[in-house]
N, C-alpha and C positions, 0 to 999 in steps of 0.2 A: 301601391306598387308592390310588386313581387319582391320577395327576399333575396340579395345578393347571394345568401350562402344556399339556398331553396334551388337557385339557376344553376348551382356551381356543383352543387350535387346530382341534381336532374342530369347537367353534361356530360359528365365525369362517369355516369353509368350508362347510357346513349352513348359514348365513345365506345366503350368495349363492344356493347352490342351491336353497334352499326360496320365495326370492324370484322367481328367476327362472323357476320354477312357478306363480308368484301365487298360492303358498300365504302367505298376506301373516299371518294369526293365528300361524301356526306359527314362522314368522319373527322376527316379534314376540316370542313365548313364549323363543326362542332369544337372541335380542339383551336380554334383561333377566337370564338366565342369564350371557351373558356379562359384563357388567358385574356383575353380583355376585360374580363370582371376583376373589380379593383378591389385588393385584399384587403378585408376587416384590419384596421388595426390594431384592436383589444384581441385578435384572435392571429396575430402575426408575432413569430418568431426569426430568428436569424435564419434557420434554415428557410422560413416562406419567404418566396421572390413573385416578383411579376414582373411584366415589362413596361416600361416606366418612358411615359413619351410627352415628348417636350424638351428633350433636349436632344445632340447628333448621340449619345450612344443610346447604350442599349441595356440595362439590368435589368436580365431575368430570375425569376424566382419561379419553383414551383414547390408547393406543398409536399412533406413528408412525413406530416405526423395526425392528418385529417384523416379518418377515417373515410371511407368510401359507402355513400348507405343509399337504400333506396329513396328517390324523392317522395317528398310529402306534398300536401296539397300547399299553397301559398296563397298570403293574404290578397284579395283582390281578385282572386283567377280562382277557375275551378280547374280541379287536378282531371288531367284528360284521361291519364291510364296511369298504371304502376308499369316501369321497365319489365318487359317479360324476360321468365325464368330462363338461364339457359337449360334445356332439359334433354332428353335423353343421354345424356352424356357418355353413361356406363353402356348403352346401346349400341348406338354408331359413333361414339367420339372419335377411335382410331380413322374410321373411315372419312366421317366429315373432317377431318384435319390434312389424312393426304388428299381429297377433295382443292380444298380451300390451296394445297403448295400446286398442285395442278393448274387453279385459278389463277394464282398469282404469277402464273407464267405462262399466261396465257393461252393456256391450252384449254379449250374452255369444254372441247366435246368428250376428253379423256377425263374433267371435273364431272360432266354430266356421268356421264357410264358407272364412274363409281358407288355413285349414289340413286343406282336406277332401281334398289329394293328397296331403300332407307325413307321409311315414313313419316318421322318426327317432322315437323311443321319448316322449324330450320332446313333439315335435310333437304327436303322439299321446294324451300325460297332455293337454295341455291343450285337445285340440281335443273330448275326451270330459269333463273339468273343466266346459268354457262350455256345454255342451251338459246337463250335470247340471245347472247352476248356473240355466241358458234356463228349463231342464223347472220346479225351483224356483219362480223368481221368476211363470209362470205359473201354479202351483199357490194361491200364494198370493193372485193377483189373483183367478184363481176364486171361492176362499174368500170373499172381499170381495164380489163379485158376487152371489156365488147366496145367500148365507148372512148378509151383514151379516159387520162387522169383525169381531165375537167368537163368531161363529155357528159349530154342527158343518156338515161338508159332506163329502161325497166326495168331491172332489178331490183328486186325484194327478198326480203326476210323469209326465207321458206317455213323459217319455225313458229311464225305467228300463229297459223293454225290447229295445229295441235297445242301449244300454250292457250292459246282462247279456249280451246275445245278443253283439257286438262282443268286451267285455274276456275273457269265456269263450272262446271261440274265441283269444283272444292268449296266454290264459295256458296250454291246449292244447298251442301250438307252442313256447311257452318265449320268444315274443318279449313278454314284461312285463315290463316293471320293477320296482322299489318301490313307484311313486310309484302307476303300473294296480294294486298289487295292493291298494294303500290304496282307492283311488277302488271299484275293486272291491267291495272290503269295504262300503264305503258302499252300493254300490249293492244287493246283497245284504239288508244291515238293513233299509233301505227295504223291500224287498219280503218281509220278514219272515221270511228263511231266515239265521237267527241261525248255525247251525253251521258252516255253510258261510263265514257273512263274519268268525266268528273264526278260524276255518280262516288265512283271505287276510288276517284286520288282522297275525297273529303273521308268517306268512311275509313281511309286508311292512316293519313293526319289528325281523325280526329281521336282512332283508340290510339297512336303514337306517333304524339308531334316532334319528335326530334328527327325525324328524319327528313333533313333540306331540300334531299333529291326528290320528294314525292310533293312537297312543298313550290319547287321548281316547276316540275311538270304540271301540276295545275296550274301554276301561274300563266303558261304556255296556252293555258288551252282559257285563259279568262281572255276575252279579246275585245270587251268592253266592259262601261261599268254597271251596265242590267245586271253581264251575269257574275258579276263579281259579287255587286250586291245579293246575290241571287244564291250563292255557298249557304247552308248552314253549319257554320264552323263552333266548333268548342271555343268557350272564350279561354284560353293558355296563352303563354305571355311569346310562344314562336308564332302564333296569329298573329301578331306585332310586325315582326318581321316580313311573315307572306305578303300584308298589305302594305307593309312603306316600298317594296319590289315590286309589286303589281301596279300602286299605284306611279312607279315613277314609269313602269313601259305603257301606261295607261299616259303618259305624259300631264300627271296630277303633280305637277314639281313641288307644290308650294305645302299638297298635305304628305305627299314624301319624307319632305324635310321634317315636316311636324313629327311622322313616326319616328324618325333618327333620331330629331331628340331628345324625344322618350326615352328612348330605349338606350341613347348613353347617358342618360337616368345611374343606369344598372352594368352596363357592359362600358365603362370610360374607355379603355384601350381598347378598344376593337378597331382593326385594321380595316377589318370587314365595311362598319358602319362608315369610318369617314373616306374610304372608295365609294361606298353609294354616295354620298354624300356630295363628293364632288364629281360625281355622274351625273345628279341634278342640277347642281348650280353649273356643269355643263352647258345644261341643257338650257339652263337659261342665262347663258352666254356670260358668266363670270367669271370672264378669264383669268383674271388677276387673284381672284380668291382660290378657285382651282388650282390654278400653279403652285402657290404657297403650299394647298395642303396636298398635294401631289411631294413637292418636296421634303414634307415633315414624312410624308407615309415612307418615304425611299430613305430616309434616315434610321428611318425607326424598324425597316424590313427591306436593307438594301438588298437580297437577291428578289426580291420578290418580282414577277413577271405579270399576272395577272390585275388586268385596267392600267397599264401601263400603256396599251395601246391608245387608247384617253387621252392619254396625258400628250401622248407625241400630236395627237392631233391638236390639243392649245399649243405648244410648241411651234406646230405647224401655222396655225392662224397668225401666231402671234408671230412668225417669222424670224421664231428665236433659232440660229443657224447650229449657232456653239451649244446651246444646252440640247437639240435635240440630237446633233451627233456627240452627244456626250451619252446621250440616254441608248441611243442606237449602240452604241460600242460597247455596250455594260452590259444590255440584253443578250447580244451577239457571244458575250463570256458567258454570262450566267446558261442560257439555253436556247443552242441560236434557231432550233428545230423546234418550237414554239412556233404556232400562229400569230400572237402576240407581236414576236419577237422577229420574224420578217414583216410581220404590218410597220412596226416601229420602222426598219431600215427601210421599208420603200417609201413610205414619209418623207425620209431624211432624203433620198434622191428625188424625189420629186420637188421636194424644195429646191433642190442643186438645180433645178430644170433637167434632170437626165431621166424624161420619160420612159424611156424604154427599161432602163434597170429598174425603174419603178415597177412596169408591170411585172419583171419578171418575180421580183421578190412577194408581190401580192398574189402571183400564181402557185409558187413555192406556198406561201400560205395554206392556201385553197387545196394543193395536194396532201396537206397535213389534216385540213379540216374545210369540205367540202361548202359544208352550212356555216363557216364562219363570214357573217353578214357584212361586219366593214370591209373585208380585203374587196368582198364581187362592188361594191360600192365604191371604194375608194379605184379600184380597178378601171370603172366607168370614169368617175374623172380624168384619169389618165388618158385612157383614147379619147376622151372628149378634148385636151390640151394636146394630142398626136392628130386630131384632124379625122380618125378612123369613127367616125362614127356608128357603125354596122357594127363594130366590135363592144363599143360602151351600149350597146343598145340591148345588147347580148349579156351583157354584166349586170346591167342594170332589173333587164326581164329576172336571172337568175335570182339577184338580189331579193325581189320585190316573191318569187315562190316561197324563196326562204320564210320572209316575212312580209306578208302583205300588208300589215300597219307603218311598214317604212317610208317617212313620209321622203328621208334624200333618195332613194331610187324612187320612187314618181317622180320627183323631181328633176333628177339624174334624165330621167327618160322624156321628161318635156324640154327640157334644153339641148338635148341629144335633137329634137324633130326640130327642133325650133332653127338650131343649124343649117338641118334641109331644106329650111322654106318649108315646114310643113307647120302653119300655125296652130290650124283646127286640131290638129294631131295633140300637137306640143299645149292647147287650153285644154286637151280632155286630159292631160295626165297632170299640169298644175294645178289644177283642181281635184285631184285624186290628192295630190302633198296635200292642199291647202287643207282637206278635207281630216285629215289625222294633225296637223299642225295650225292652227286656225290662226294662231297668235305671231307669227313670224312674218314680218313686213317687207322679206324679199321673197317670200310666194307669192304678195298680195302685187308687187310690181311684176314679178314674171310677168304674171296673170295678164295685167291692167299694158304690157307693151306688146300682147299678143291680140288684144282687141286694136292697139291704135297700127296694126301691119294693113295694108292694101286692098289685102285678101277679104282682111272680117269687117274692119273699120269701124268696130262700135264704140265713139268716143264718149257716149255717157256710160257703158259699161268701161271703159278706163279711168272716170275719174270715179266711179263709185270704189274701183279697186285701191285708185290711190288716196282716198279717204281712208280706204279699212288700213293700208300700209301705215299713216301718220301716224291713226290710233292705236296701233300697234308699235309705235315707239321709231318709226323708220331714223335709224342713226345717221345714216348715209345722206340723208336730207334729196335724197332722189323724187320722193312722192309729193314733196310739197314746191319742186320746180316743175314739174311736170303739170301738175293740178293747175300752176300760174300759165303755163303755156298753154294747156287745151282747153282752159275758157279764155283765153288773147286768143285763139285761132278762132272758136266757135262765139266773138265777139265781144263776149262779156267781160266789157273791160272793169267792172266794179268788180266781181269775184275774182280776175287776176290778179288785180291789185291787193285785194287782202293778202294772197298768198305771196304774191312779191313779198309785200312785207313782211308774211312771217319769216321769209324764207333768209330776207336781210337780217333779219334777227338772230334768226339760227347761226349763219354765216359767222354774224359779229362777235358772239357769244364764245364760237370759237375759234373767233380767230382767223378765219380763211380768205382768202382773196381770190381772183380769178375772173375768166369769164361768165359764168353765171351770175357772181355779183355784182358785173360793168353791164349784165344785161337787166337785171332788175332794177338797176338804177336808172339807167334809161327810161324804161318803159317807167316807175312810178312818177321820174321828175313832167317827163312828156305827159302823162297821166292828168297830175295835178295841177299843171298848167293849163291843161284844157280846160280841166272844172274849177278853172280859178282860185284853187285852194294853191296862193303860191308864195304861202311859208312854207310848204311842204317841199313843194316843187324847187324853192333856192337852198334849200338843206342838200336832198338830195343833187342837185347841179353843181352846188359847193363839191360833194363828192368824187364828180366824177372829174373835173378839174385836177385831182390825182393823178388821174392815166393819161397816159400817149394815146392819140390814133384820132381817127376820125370823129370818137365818143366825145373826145376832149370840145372839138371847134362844135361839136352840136351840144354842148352842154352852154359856151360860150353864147351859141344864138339864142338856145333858149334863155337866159339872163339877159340879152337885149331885149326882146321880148316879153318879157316880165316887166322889166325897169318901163320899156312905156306903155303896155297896159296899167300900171299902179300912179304913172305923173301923167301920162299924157301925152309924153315930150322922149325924142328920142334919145335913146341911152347913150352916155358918155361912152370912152372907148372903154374895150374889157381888161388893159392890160393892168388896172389897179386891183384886180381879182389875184387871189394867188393863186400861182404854176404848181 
């Protein structure tokens, strides 16, 4: 494994340089790394801090007497590159610096201009950076213009073609960098030649892996596991990272995890790692353990906003009232113009049932960040619970452009038809979910109650669905009542009775009572009276003796019935039975 202090150096020089590109997220993503690397403590003095988690506060430390040097190679990993020099400095310094205060205030076309003679490679990332960034922020006002805030439009990026046409041309000569062949990449995806900008994301990760954002963007454009498997990447120890993220949107929960934790191996505090962490055990519905580490991470970084929206959703499931308007009212302080941070509140209303502030705070979202993919999703639900279904079908499509691996907007949009009567509709898009989610056992019932509708009727394509539902874990115990009743309809009383019984079992196990288990018991005690098996048959009829109703005097006849099929002779009265 990689040297703690090998990481700690590699980041700490990748900060400066990723900063001084006004790659300012990527920077960030870096500096949260490196404080989660747990400090040597042969090489820790009073002045070295870290953040220290496991408990509600918080001691920080940072180093002030380590040198800052260039990273060396590290055991295990080959060294991808040396951090590049900053250079021309005595050249265009002045200028790249009022460049970079123009950047930072977003003035991206007056950052371009300055540096429209300035050739040093630097100069160059940034002066085609402001110039993507120009082309952006006018794509978006377009949008707003021609289309209303959450309207489709065609607008685009005017600046893509000349940056294509420019960073081609530099990558030609061999005068690009990293940093051009990142930006590159971008530009590429944008204009939809996916091969090509994977091409340019690995060659640019692989001369310099600390930059996340370029890291990101591939992962973006990996949309299975061919072409993942399919990178030729450097083995460096931020390969680690790209794949336990890829793997978890690849919905690979289980080798995820396995990267995590690896990798707090080396990085203990990372904030970072135990968000993905409880992103996956999300995903694979552990609620109870997510919320826990949802709440150590809010201890340990209470303003923190980001996956917080995560969390409101266990909250939400779990129909926890008080902690999720306690999360909503903390975000609303910290940053209430966050995406995040309206997703959170409209959570909280829709738990209240007050649909309609719901949507409006997931539309607030979407006006801050168009492609953030829970609000258009969680959105659909909402008119889906307002009855609007034309509207969630709309949220849903939008969703699903965003990201077509999304298996809840398929989903979203098969129960959106399914409302209309339109089954055939509502099977071809539960089958688009099922198709990225394979292992969730309420796709597999969608599915399995849109054959047994009027329209389609195919009942052995419904129990084969609600076979895949069990084996899939069905908690709900839906698929194995189901299974017992459409072979009692299509006759097969021996296959319904298995399921009765498992389904008794399930029932008992936990505990439940109700009509489903006065209907299984019925059918199995009448069951095994027929086929004479009737120890079975007075177990069950003992049971239903329990309930009031009509179940009760037919459990009764069945026991007379018994009694003189086994003597012969007709049965004494029932009232020596217990009530």
């Amino acid at each position: 494994m990689v040297s703690k202090e090998s990481c700690r150096n590699e980041i700490r020089t990748a900060i400066g340089q990723l900063s001084e590109r006004c790659l300012h997220s990527a920077a960030k993503w870096a500096g949260e790394q490196l404080v989660g690397i747990e400090q040597d403590p042969s090489n820790s003095t009073p002045s070295n801090t870290r953040f220290q988690r496991g408990s509600s506060s918080i001691r920080r430390r940072f180093s002030t007497n380590e040198s800052i040097s260039t990273p060396q190679p590290s055991v295990g990993f080959s060294q991808a590159a040396t951090p590049l020099p900053e250079e021309d400095e005595v050249i265009d310094g002045d200028l790249y610096h009022l460049a970079k205060s123009y950047f930072n205030c977003r003035e991206y076309r007056r950052a371009s201009h300055v540096l429209r003679d300035q050739m040093s490679k630097k100069s160059v990332f940034l002066r085609c950076y402001s110039l993507y960034l120009a082309g952006e922020k006018r794509k978006e006002e377009e949008m707003i213009e021609l289309e209303g805030s959450l309207g489709k439009s065609d607008a685009i990026n005017r600046e893509l073609v000349s940056l294509e046409r420019e960073l081609s041309a530099l990558k030609r000569t061999g005068e690009i960098d990293s940093f051009g062949l990142y930006l590159y990449g971008v530009v590429l995806k944008e204009k939809g030649n996916e091969t090509l900008a994977r091409a340019s994301l690995v060659e640019s990760v692989n001369s310099y892996p600390w930059n996340w954002n370029a890291w990101s963007e591939l992962q973006s454009l990996c949309t299975s596991i061919e072409i993942l498997n399919s990178l030729n990447l450097s083995n460096h120890w931020m390969k680690e990272f790209f794949l336990a993220s890829a793997y978890q949107e690849l919905r690979m929960h289980t080798e995820s995890l396995a990267k995590y934790k690896y990798l707090q191996g080396i990085f203990s505090f990372s904030n970072y790692i135990q968000a993905q962490t409880a992103k996956a055990q999300y995903s694979l519905r552990e609620f109870d353990q997510v919320e826990i580490m949802f709440e150590d991470l809010l201890r340990n970084d209470p303003y923190r906003v980001e996956d917080m929206d995560l969390y409101s959703n266990v909250l939400y499931a779990k129909e926890a009232c008080a902690a999720l308007s306690y999360l909503a009212h903390k975000v609303f302080l910290t940053d209430k113009y966050r995406p995040e941070s309206c997703c959170i509140i409209g959570n909280y209303y829709s738990l209240k049932g007050q649909h309609e502030k719901a949507v409006m705070y997931f539309r607030r979202a979407l006006k801050l960040n168009k492609k953030y993919l829970s609000a258009w999703t969680l959105m659909g639900h909402e008119y889906v619970e307002m009855k609007n279904t034309p509207a969630a079908i709309d949220a849903y499509r939008r969703a699903v452009d965003i990201n077509p691996c999304d298996y809840r907007a398929w989903y979203g949009l098969g129960q959106a038809y399914e409302m209309m009567g339109m089954p055939f509709y509502a099977l071809h898009y539960f089958r688009k979910s099922i198709f990225f989610l394979p292992n969730d056992s309420r796709l597999w019932i969608a599915m399995a109650k849109c054959y047994q509708t009027e329209q389609i009727y195919m009942l052995e394509e419904a129990i084969k669905c609600y076979k895949r539902a069990v084996s899939c874990t069905d908690t709900e115990g839906i698929a194995l009542n189901q299974l017992a009743k459409l072979h009692q309809k299509l006759g097969r009383d021996e296959e319904a009775a298995v399921y009765f019984e498992k389904d008794v079992e399930r029932m008992d196990s936990e505990g439940l009572e109700g009509p489903n288990m006065l209907e299984a018991l019925v059918f199995l005690a009448t069951h095994f009276k027929t086929h004479k098996k009737f120890e079975e048959a007075e177990v069950y009829c003992t049971r239903i003796l329990d309930y009031s109703g009509p179940e009760k005097e037919k459990a009764k006849s069945l026991l007379r019935g018994i009694r003189m099929e086994k003597t012969g002779f007709p049965s004494m009265d029932m009232e020596h039975f217990p009530l």
